[in-house]
Structures are given as structure tokens and as C-alpha cells.
C-alpha positions, 0 to 999 in steps of 0.5 A: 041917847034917843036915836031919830030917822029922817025922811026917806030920800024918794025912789031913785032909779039906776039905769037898767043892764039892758042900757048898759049893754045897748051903749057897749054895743054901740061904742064897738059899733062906732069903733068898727068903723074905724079903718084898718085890717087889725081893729077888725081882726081884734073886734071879730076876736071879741065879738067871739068871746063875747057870744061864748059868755053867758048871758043874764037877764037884765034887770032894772034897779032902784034904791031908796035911803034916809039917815040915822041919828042920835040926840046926846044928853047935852043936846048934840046930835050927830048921824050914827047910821044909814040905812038903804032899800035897793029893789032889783025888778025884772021889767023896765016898768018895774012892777015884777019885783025879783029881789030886795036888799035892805041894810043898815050901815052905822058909823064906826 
């Protein structure tokens, strides 16, 4: 049985934790707007707990895969595995590499 890689699909990006965390601010913005004592009441609650929890640096990922497959005697070929490269960068630029997660996941 002789295994083969495809090509690996390109560098994709994820959006980054600091857009994440832009758009939840925004959506509890927009509902502060609303009217009314106990959305404030509930939105200064959270704000609360929000500035309490601890903070993490943002970082921006990207990931990377290609298909495993394998040729059968008679000729068949099926995928067997993927395998994946997920990079995690700590600028948004993504030039100062923090860590890197590579992985192999086969088929049954």
C-alpha cells in the first residue's frame, strides 16, 4: 500500500482575539443604548466582573492542512489522514511566531 500527500491548501488566517474582543465591546455598547434602569443595572454588573477577569494577550492564528492518502493493491485509493499546521503569532502582522501545533489525524 503506497500512501501520497496532496498539496498543502495555502496559509489561511483566523480572525485574531483582538477582533473578537473589539466586536463583544461593540454589541455591549449597542445594547447600552437600549432604554431602561435594568439593562444598566445588569450591564454595569458585567462590565464589573469583566474588569476582574484576567486578561490575555491577543494573538493572531493561521492553519495550513493537506490530505493523506493511500493506493490499494488493485489500484483503489482512499484518504487515510489529514495532517495540519496551526501557527499562533503574537502581532497582527504575523512575524513574531509564539507557537506552533502540528498533527496528524488518521482515519478510523
Amino acid at each position: 500500500m503506497q500512501s501520497a500527500y496532496s498539496k498543502w491548501s495555502g496559509t489561511h488566517n483566523y480572525a485574531g482575539t483582538k477582533a473578537k474582543r473589539i466586536a463583544s465591546f461593540t454589541a455591549e455598547q449597542l445594547v447600552g443604548l437600549a432604554p431602561g434602569a435594568g439593562i444598566k443595572v445588569a450591564l454595569f454588573a458585567y462590565d464589573v466582573a469583566d474588569a476582574f477577569k484576567t486578561k490575555k494577550a491577543d494573538i493572531w492564528p493561521t492553519y495550513n492542512i493537506r490530505l493523506v492518502s493511500a493506493t490499494a493493491p488493485r489500484g483503489n485509493r482512499a484518504i487515510i489522514g489529514q495532517e495540519s499546521v496551526v501557527k499562533y503569532y503574537s502581532n497582527s502582522t504575523r512575524t513574531h511566531l509564539v507557537k506552533t501545533i502540528h498533527r496528524t489525524a488518521w482515519v478510523g
